[in-house]
C-alpha positions in Angstrom: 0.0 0.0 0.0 2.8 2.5 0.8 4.2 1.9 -2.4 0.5 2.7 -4.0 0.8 6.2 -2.4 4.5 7.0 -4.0 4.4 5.3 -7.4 2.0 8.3 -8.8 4.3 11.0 -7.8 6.8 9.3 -10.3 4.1 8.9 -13.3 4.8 12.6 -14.1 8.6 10.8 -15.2 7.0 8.0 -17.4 4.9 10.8 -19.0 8.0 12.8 -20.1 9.8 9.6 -20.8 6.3 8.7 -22.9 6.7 12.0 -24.8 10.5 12.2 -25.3 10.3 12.0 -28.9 8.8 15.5 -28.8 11.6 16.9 -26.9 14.5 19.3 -28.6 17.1 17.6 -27.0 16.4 14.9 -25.4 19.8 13.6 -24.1 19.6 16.6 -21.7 15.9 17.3 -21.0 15.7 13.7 -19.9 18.5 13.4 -17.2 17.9 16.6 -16.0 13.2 16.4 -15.6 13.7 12.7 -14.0 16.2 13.7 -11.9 14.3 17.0 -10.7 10.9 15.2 -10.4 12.7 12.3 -8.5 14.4 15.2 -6.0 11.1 17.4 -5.7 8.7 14.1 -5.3 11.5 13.2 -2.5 11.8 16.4 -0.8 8.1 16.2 -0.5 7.2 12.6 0.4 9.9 12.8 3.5 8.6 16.2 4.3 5.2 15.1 4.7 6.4 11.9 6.2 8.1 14.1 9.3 4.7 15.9 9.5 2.6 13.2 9.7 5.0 11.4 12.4 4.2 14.9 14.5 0.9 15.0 14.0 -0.5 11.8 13.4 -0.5 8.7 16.2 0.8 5.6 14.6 -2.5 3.9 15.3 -4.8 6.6 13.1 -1.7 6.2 10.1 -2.3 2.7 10.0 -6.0 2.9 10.3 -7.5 6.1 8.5 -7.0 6.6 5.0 -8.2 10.2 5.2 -5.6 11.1 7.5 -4.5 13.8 5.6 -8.2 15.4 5.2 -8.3 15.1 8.7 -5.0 17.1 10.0 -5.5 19.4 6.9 -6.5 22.8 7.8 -8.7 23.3 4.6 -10.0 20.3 3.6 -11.1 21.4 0.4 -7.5 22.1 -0.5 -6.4 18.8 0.4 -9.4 17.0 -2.0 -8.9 19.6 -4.9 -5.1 18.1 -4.5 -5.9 14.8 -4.2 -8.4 15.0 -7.4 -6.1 17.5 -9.3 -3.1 14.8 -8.8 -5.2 11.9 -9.8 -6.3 13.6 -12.8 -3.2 15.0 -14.0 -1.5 11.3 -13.3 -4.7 10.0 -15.5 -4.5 12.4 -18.3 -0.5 11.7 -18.8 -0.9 8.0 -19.1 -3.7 8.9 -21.4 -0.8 11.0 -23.5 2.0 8.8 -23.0 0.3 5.4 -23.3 -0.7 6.0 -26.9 3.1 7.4 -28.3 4.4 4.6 -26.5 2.1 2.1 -28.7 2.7 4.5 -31.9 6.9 3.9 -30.9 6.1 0.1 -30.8 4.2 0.1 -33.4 6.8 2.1 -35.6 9.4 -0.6 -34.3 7.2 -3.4 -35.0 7.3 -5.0 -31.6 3.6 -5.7 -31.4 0.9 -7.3 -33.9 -0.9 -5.5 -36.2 1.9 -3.0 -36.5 1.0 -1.3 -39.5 -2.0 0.1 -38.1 -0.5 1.2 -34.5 2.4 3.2 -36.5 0.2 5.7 -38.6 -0.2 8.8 -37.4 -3.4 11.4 -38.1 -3.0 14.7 -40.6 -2.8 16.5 -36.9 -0.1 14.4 -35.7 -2.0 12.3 -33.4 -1.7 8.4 -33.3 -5.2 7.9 -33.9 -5.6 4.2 -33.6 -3.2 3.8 -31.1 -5.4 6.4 -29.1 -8.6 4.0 -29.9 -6.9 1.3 -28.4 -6.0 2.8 -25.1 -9.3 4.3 -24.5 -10.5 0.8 -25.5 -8.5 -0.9 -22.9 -9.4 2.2 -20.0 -13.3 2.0 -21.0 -12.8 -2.0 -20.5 -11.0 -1.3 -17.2 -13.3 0.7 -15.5 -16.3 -1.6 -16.9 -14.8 -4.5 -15.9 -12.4 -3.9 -13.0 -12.4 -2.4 -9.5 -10.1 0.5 -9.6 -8.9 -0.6 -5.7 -7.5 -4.1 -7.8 -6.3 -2.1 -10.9 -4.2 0.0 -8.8 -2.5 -3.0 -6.9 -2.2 -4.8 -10.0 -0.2 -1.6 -11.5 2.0 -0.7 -8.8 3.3 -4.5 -8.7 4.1 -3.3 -12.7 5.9 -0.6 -11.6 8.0 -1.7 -8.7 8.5 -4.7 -11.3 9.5 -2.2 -14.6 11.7 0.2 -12.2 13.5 -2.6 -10.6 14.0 -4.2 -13.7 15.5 -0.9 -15.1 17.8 -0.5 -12.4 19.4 -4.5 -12.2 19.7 -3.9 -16.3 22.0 -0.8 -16.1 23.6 -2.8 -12.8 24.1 -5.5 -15.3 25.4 -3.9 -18.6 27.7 -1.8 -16.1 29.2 -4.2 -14.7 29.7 -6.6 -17.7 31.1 -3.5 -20.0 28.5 -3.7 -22.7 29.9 -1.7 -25.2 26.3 -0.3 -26.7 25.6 0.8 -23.2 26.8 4.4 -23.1 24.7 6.7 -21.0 25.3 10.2 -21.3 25.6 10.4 -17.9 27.0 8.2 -15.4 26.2 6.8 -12.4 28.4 4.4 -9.6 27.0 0.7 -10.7 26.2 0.2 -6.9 23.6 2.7 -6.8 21.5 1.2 -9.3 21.7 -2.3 -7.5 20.6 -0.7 -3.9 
């Protein structure tokens, strides 16, 4: 669950990853947005973890998922936050989910291929855009959004960790297409 609470502070770095094609230079922008959303996202999540721990007992942190309503001195504030986050984490995975089908499809890494790659006279890739809100409208028909979202942060604590152990890996081994353009100690991407 605490996992649940931090993975969609980082989907704001899988939506600029998601649009990187779009970005004048990408070898810089990249680097530089993940590792400023990872440090602000920090900042914040310890920051609010310290407040809590002064604020909070440990039995109404384990036991009331409003918590933060509840402290907050304008509760108001706190749900336009909450509903402002959720929809701005919904609306880039709505953005993102599509390029990232239209880069598959471009690649040829999933079926039907051909008609994920094409992209509309405004730019957009229309069928890949069908697709998604295909799959969303099935989601929310079909599924319970409290089993979606445990289902999708075991997908990202699985992709991230992946990530991590694969640049641990081609570090370590000398792999000599692996050439960031910025480097890292091997050790922290294994911790």
């Amino acid at each position: 669950p605490v996992f649940a609470i931090f993975f969609p502070a980082v989907t704001g770095v899988l939506a600029g990853a998601s649009m990187s094609g779009e970005l004048i230079d990408a070898r810089k922008a990249i680097p530089r947005g993940t590792l400023s959303a990872v440090g602000v996202s920090f900042v914040i999540y310890v920051a609010l973890a310290f407040w809590l721990g002064t604020h909070a007992s440990a039995q109404d942190l384990t036991g009331n998922t409003m918590i933060l309503m509840d402290l907050g001195r304008w509760r108001w504030a706190v749900l336009a936050g909450v509903m402002g986050a959720t929809l701005s984490s919904a609306l880039s995975m709505y953005v993102g989910a599509p390029r990232t089908l239209l880069a598959l499809g471009q690649n040829r890494s999933v079926p039907f291929s051909s008609v994920f790659s094409k992209i509309s006279k405004r730019g957009e890739p229309a069928a890949a855009i069908l697709f998604t809100s295909l799959i969303i409208l099935t989601t929310f028909a079909f599924g319970s959004l409290n089993s979606v979202a445990i289902l999708l942060t075991q997908f990202f604590l699985i992709t991230y960790g992946m990530i991590n152990l694969s640049v641990f890996i081609e570090q370590s081994i000398g792999i000599a297409s692996f050439r960031p353009s910025f480097k890292i100690p091997k050790y922290i991407s294994f911790f």
